[in-house]
N, CA, C and O atoms as a MOPAC input file, in Angstrom:
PM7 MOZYME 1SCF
protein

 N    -89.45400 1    10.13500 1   -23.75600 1
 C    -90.86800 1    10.31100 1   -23.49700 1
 C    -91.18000 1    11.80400 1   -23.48300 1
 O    -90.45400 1    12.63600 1   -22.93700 1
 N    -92.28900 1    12.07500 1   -24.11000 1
 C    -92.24500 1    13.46600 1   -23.87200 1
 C    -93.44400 1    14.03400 1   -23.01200 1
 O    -94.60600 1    13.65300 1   -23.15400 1
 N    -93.12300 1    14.77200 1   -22.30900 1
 C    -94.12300 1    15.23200 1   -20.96700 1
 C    -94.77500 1    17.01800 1   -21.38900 1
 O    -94.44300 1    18.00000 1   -22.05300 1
 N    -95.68300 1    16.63200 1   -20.64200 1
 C    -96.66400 1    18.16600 1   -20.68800 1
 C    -96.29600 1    19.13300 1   -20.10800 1
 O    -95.42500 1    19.11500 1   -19.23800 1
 N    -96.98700 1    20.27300 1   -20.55400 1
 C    -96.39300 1    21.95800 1   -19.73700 1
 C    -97.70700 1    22.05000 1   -18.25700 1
 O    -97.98000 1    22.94700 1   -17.45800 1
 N    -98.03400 1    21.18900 1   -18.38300 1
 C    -99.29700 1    21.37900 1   -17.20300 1
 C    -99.56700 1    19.71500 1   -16.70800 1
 O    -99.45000 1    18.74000 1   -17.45000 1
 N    -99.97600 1    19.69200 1   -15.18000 1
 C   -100.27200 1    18.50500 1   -14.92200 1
 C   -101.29300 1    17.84000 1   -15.31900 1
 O   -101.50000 1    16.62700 1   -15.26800 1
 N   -102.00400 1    18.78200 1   -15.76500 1
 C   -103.81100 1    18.28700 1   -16.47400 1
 C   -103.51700 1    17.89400 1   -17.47800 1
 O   -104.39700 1    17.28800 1   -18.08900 1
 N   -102.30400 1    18.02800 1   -18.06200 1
 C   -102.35900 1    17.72200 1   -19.44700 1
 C   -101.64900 1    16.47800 1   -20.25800 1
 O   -100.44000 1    16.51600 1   -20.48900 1
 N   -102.41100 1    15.45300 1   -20.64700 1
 C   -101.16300 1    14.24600 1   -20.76800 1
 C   -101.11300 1    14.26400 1   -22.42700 1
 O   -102.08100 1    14.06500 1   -23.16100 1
 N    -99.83600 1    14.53400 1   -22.81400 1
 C    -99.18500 1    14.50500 1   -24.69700 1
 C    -99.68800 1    12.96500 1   -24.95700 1
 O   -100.57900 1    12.36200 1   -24.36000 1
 N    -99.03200 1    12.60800 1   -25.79400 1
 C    -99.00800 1    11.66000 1   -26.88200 1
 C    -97.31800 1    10.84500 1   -26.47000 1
 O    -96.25400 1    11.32600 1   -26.86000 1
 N    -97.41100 1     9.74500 1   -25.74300 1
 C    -95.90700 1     9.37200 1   -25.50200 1
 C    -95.05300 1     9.60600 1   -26.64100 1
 O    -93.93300 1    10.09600 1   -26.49900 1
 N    -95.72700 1     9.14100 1   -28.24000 1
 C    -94.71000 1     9.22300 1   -29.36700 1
 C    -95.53900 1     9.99700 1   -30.16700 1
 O    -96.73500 1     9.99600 1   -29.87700 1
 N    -95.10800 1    10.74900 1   -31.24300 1
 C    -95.77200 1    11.37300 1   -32.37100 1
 C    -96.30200 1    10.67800 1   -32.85400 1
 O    -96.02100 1     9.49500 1   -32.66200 1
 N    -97.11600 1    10.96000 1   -33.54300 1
 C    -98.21100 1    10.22700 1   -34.90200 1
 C    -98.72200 1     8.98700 1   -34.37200 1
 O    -98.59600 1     7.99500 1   -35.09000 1
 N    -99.42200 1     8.82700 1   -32.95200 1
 C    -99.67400 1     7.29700 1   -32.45700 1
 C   -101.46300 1     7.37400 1   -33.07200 1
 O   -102.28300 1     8.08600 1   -32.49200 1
 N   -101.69300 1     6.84400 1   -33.84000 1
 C   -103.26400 1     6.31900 1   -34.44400 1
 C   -104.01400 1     5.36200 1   -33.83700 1
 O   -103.46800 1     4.31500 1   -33.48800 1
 N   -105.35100 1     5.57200 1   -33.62300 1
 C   -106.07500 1     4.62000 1   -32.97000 1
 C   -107.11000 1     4.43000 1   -33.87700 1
 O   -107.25700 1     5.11300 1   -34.89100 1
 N   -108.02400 1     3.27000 1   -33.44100 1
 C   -108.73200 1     3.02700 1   -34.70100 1
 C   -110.06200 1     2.89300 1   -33.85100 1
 O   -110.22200 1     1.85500 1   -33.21000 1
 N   -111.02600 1     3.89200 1   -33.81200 1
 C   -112.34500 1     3.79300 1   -33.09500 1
 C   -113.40800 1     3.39600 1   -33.82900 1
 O   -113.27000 1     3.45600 1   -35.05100 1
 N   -114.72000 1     2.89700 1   -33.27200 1
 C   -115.68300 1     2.94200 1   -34.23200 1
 C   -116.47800 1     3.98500 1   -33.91900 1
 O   -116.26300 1     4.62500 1   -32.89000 1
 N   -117.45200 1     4.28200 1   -34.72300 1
 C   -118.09800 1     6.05200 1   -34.83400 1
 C   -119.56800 1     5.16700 1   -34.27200 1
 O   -119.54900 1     3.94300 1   -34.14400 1
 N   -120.70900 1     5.94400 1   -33.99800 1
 C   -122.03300 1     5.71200 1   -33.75500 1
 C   -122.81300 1     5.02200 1   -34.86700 1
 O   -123.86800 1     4.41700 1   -34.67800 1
 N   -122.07300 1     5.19700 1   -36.29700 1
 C   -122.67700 1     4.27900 1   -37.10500 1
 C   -121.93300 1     2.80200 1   -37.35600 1
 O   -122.18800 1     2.15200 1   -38.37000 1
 N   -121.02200 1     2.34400 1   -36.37600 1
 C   -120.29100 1     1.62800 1   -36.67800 1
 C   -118.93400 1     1.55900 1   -37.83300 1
 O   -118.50500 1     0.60300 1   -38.47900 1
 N   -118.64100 1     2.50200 1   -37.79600 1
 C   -117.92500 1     2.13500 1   -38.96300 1
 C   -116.59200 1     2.67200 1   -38.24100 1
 O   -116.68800 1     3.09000 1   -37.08700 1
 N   -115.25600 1     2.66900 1   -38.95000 1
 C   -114.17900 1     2.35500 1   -38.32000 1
 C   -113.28900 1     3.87300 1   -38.21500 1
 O   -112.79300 1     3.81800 1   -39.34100 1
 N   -112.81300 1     5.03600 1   -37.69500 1
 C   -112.31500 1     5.92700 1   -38.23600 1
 C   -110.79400 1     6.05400 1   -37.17500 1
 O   -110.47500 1     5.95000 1   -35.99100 1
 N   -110.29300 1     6.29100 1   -38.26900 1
 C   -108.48500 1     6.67600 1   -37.63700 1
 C   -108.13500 1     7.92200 1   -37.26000 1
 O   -108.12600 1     8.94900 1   -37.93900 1
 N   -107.73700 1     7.69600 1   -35.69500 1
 C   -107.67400 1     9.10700 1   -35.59300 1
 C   -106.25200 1     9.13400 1   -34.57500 1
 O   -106.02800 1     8.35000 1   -33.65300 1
 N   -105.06600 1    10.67700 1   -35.19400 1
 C   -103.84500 1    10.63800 1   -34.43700 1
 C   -104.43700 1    11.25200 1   -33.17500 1
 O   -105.44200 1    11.95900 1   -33.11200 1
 N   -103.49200 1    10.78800 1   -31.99500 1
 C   -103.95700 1    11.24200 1   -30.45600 1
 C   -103.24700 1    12.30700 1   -30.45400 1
 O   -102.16000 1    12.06300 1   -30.97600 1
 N   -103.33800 1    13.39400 1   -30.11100 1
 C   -102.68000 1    14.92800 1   -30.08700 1
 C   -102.64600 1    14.59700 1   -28.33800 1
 O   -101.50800 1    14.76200 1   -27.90000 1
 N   -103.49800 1    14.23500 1   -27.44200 1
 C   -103.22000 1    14.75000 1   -26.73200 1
 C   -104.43400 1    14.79800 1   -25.35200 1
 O   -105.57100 1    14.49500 1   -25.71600 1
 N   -104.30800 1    15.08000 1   -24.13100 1
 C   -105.71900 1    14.38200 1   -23.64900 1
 C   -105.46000 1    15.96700 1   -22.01400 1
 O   -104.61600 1    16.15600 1   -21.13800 1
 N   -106.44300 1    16.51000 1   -22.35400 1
 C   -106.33100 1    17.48300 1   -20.76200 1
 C   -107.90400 1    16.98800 1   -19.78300 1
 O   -109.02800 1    16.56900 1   -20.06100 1
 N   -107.37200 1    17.23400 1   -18.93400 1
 C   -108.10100 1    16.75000 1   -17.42600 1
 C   -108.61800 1    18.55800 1   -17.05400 1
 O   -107.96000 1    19.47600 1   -16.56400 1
 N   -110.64200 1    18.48600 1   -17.74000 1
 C   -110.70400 1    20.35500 1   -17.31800 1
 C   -112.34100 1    20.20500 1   -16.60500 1
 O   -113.39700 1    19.85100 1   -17.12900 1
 N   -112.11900 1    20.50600 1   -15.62500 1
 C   -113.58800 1    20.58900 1   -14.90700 1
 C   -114.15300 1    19.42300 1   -14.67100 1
 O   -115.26300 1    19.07000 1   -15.06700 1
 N   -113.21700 1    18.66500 1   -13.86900 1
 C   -113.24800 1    16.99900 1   -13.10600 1
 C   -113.85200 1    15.75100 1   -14.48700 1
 O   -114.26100 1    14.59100 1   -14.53400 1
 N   -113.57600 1    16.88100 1   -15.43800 1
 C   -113.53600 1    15.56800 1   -17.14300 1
 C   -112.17800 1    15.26000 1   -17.44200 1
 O   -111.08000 1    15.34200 1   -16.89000 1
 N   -112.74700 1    14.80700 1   -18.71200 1
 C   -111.30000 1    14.32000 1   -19.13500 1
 C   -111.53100 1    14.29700 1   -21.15600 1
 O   -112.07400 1    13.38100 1   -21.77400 1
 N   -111.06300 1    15.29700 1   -21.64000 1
 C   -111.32800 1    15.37200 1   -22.89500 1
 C   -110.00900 1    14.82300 1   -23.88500 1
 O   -108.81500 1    14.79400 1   -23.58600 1
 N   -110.65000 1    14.42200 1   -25.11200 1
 C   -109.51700 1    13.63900 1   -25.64300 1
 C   -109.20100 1    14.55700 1   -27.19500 1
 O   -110.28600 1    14.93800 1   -27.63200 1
 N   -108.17900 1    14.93700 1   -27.99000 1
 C   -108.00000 1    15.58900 1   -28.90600 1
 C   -107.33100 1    14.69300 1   -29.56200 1
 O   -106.42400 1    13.95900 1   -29.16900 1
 N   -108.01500 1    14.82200 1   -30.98600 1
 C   -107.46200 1    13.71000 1   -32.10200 1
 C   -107.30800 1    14.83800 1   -33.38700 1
 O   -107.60900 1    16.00500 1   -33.13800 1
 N   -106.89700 1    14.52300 1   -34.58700 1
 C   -106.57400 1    14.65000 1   -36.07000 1
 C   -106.62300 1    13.77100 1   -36.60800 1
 O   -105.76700 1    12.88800 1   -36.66400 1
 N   -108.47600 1    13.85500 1   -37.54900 1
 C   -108.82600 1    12.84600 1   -38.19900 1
 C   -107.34100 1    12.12600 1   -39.54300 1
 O   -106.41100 1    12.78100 1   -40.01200 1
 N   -107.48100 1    11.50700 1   -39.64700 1
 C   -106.30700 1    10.36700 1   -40.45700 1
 C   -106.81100 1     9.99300 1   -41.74000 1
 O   -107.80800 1     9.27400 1   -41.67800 1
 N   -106.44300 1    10.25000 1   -42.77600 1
 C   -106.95800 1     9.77700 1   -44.13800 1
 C   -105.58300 1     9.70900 1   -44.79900 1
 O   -104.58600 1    10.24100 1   -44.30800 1
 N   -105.59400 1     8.84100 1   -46.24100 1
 C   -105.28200 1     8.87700 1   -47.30500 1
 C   -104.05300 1     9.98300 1   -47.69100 1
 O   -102.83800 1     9.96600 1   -47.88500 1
 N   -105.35200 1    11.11200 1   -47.67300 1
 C   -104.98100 1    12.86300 1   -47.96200 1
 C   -104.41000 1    13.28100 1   -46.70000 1
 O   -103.46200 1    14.06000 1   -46.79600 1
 N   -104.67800 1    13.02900 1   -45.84900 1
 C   -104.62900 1    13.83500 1   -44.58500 1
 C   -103.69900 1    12.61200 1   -43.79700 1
 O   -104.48400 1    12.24600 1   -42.92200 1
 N   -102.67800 1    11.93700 1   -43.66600 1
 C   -101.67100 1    11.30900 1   -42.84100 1
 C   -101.24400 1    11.95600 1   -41.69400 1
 O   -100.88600 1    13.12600 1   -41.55800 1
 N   -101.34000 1    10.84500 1   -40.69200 1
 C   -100.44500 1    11.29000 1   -39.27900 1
 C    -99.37100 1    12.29000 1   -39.52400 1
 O    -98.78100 1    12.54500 1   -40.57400 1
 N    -99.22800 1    12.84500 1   -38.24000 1
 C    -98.13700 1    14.26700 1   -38.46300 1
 C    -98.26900 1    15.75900 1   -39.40100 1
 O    -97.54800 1    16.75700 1   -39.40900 1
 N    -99.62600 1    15.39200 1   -40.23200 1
 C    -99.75100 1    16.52500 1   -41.15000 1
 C   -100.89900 1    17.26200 1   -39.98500 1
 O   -101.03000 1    16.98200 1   -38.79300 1
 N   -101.57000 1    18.17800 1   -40.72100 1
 C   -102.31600 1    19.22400 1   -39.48500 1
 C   -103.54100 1    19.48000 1   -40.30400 1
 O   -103.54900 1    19.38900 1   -41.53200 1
 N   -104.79500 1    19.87500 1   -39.41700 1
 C   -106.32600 1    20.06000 1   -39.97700 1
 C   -107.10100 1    20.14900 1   -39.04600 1
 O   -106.60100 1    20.28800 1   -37.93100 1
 N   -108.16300 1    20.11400 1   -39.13700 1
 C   -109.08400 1    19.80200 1   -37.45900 1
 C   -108.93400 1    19.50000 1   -36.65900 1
 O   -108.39700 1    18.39700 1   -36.56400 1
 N   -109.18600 1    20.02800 1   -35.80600 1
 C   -109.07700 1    18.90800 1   -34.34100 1
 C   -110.35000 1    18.14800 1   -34.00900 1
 O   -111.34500 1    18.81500 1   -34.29200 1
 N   -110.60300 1    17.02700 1   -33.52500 1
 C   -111.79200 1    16.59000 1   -32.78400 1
 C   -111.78900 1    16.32300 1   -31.71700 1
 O   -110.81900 1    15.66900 1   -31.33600 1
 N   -112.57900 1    16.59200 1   -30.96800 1
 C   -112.43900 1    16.79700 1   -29.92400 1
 C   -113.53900 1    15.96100 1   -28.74800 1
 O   -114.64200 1    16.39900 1   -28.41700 1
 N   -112.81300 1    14.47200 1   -28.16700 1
 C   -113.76100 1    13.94200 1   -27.64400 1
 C   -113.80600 1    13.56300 1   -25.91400 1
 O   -112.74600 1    13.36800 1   -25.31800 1
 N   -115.07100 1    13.49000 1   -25.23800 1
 C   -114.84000 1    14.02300 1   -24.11500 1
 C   -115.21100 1    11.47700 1   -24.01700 1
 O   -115.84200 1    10.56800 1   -24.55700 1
 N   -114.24600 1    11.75800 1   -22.96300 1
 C   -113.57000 1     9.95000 1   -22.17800 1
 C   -115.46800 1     9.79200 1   -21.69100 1
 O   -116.03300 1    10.74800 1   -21.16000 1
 N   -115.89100 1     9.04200 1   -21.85800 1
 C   -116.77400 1     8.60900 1   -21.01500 1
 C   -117.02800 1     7.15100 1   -20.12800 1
 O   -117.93500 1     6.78800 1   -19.37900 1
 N   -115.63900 1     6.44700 1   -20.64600 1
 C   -115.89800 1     5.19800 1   -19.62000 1
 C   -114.18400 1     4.97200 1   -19.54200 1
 O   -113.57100 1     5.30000 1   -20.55700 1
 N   -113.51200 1     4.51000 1   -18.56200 1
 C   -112.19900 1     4.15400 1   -17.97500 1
 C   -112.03600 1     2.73900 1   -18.09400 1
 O   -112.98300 1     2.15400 1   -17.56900 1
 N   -111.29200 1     2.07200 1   -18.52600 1
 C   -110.92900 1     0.50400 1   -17.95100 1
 C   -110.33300 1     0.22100 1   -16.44700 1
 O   -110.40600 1     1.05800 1   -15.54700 1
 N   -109.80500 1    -0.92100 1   -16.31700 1
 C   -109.38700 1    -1.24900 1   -14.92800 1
 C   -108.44100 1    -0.49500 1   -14.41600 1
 O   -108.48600 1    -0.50700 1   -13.18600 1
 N   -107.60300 1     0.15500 1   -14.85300 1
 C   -106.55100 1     1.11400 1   -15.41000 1
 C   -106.84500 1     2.19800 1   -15.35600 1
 O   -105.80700 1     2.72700 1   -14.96000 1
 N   -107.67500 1     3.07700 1   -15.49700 1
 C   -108.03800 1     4.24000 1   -15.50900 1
 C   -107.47600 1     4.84300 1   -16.56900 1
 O   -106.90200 1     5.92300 1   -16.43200 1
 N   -107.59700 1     4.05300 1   -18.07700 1
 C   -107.11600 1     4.19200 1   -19.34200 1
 C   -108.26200 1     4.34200 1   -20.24500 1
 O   -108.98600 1     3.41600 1   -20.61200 1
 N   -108.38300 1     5.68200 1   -20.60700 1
 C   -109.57000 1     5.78200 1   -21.74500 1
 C   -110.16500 1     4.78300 1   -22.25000 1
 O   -109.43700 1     4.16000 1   -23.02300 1
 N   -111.22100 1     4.35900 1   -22.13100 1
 C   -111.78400 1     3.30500 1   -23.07100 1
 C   -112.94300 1     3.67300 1   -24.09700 1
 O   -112.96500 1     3.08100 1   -25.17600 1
 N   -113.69600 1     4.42000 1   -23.86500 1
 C   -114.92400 1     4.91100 1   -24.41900 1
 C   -115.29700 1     6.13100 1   -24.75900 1
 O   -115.63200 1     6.64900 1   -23.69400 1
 N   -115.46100 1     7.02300 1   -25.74900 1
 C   -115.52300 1     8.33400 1   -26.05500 1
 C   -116.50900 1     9.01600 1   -26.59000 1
 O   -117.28100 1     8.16600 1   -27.03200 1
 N   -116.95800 1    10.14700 1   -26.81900 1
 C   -118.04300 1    10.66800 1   -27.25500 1
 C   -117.75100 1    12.06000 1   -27.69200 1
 O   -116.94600 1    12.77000 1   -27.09000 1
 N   -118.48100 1    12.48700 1   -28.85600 1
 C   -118.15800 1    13.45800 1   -29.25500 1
 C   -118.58100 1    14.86000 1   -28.87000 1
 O   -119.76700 1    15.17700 1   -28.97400 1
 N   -117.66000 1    15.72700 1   -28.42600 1
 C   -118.24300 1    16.79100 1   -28.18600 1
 C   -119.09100 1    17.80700 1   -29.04200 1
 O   -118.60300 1    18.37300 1   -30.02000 1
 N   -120.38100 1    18.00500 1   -28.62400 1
 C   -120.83400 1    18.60700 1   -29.27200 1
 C   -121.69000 1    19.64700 1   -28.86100 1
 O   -122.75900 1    19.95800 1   -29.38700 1
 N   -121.12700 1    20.18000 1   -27.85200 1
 C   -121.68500 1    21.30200 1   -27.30700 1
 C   -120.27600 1    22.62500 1   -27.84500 1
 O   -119.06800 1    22.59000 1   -27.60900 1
 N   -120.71500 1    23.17900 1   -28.25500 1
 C   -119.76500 1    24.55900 1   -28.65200 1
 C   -119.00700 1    25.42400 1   -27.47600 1
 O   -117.80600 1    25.42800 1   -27.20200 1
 N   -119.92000 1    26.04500 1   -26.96000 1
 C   -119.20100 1    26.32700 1   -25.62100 1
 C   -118.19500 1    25.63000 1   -24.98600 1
 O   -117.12300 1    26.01800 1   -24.52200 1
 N   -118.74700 1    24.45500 1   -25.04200 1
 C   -117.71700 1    23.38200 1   -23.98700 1
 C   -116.63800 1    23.14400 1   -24.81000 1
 O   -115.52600 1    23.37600 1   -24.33500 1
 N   -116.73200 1    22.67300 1   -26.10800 1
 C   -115.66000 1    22.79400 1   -27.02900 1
 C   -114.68000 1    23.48400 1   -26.91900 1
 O   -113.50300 1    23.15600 1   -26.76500 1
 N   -115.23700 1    24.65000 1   -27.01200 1
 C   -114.08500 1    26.33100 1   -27.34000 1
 C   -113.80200 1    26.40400 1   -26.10400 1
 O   -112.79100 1    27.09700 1   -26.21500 1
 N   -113.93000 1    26.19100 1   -24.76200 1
 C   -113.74600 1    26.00100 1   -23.52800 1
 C   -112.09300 1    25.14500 1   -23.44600 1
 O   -110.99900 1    25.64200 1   -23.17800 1
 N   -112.38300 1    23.96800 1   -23.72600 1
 C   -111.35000 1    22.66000 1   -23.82600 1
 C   -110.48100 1    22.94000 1   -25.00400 1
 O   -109.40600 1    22.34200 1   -24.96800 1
 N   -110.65300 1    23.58800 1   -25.88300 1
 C   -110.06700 1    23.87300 1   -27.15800 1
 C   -108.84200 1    24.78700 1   -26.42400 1
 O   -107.62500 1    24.60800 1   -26.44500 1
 N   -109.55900 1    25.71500 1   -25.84200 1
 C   -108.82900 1    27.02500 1   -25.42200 1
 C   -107.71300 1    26.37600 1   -24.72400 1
 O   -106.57100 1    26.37500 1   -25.18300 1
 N   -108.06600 1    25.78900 1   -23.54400 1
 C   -107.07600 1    24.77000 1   -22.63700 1
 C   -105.98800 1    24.50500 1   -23.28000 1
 O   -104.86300 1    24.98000 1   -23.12800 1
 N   -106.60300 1    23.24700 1   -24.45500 1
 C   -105.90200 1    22.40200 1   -25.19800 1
 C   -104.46000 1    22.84100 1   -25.67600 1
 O   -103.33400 1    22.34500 1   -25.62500 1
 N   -105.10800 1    24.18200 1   -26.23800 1
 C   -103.93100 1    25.60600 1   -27.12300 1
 C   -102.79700 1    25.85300 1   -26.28700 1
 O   -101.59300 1    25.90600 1   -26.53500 1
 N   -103.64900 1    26.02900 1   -24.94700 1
 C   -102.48800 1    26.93300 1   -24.03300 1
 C   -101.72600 1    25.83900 1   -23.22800 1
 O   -100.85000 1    26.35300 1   -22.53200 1
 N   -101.80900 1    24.19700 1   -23.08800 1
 C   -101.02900 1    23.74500 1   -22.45800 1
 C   -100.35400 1    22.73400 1   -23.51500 1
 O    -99.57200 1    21.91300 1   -23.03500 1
 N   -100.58100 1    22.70900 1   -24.94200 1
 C    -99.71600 1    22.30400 1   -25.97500 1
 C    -98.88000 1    23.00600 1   -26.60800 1
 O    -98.08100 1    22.43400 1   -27.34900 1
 N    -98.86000 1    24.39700 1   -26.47200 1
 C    -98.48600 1    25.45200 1   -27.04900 1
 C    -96.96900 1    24.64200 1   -27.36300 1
 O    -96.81800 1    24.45100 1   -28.57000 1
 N    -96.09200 1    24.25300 1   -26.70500 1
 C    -94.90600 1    23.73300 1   -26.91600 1
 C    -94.66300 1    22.81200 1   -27.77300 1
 O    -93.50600 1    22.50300 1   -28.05600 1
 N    -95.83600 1    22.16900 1   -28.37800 1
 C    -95.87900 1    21.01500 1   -29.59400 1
 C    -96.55300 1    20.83900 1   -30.79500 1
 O    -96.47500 1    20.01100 1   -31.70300 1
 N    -97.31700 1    21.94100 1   -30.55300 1
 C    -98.16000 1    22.02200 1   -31.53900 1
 C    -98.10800 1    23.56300 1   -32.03900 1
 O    -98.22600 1    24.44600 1   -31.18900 1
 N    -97.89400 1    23.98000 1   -33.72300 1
 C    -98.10900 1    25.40500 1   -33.93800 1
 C    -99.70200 1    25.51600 1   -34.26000 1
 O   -100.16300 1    24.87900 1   -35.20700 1
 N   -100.58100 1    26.39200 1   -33.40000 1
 C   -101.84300 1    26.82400 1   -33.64700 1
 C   -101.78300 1    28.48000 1   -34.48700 1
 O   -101.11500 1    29.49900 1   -34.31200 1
 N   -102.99300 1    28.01300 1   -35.55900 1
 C   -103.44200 1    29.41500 1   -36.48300 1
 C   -103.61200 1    30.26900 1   -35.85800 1
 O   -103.93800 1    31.34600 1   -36.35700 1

């Protein structure tokens, strides 16, 4: 199992794990879980959209979505996209400095 450099910060139990969400227009998009940090009593979720061209384990964008509803479990269920910039580059920054051990950033 592999564990985080920070307690806020929960990895990906296995590499390349894909989930399959639907977007606001309904439609279906695949995205690998990089990784999920706990910053300013949220809880933001980091993915790498999944295509064709672009397969699990390869590298490109990040997206970056902040949890907005929990199941019974207190297991992500519901997400939304961040789209405030600030807050982004905020959680981004986080993201960098407590993955640094698994991920090479540009």
């Amino acid at each position: 199992m592999r564990t985080g450099s920070n307690p806020n910060f929960c990895p990906p139990v296995e590499e390349g794990t894909v989930f399959s969400l639907e977007d606001e227009n309904g439609d279906t998009v695949s995205l690998e879980f990089l990784g999920l940090v706990l910053h300013g009593g949220r809880r933001y979720g980091f993915f790498f959209p999944v295509t064709e061209d672009e397969p699990a384990l390869s590298s490109g964008e990040v997206v970056i979505l902040e949890v907005t509803a929990v199941d019974d479990e207190d297991q992500p269920e519901e997400f939304e996209l961040v789209d405030d910039d600030a807050i982004a580059d905020e959680v981004y920054g986080v993201f960098r400095e407590v993955a640094a051990d698994l991920y090479d950033f540009l």
